[in-house]
N, C-alpha and C positions, 0 to 999 in steps of 0.2 A: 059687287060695288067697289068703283074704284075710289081713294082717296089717296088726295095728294096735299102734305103740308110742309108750309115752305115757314123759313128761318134764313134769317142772317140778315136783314135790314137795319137799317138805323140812320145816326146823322152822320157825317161824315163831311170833311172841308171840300172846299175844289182843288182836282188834282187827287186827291183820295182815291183810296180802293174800296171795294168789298166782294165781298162773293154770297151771293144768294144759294140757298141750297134747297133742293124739292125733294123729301122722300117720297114714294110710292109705295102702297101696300101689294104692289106686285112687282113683276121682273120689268125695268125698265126699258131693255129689248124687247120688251113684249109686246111694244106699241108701236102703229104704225110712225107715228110721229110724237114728238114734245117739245114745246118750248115756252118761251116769255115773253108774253105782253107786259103794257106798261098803261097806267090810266093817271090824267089829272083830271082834275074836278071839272063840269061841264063840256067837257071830251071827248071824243071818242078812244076805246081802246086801241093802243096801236102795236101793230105786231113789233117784236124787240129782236128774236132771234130764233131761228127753227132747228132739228137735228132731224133728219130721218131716220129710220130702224135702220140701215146700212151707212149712217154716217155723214149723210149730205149736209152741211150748213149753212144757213142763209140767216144774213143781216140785213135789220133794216140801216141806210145808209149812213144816218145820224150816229150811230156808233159801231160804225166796222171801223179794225185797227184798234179800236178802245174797250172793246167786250168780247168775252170768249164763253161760249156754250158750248158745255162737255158734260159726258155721265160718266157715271160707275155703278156697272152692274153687279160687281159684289153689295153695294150698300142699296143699289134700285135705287139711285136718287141721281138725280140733274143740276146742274151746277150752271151757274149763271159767274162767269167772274168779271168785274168790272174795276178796268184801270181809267186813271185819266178822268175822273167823274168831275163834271159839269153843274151847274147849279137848272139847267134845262134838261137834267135828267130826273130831276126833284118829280117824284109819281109814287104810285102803289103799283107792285112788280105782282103778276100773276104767272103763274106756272098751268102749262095744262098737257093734257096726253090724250091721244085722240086711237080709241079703238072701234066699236062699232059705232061709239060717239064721243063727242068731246067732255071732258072730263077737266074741272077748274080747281085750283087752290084756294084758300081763303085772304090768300093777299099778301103781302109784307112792305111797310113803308118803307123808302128809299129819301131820304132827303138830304140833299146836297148845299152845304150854306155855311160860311164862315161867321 
């Protein structure tokens, strides 16, 4: 069973940083894929940013330039960093890793507001 828990959320102004962080209880190369969704309330989840097992990354367009997904396979954990934060980034941030199935985090809020 996989499990993935993420950390690093909070309030933060606009223009702020943060960096979300996702351990996995296995090797993070191990998966085909991981990455970050984002959810607000009455919405659907929207994809945030992808890494394949060989490195490929895709953004969704609302913050390419302003977010960087990266891992580390020493610690097995995925890294979400976000510069340039936006008060329309305000959401709960999910991590997931998809091997013979998708596999979710338990969330971390993100909210953006001075």
């Amino acid at each position: 069973q996989v499990q993935l828990v993420e950390s690093g959320g909070g309030l933060v102004q606009p223009g702020g940083s943060l960096r979300l962080s996702c351990a996995a209880s296995g090797s993070i190369f191990s998966f085909i894929g991981v990455g970050w969704y984002r959810q607000v309330p009455d919405k659907q989840r929207e994809l945030v940013a992808t890494i394949t097992r060989y490195g490929v990354t895709n953004y969704a367009d609302s913050v390419k330039g302003r977010f960087t997904i990266f891992r580390e396979n020493a610690e097995n954990t995925l890294y979400l960093q976000m510069n340039s934060l936006k008060p329309e980034d305000t959401a709960v941030y999910y991590c997931y890793a998809d091997q013979l199935q998708r596999y979710w985090g338990q969330g971390t809020q993100v909210t953006v507001s001075s």
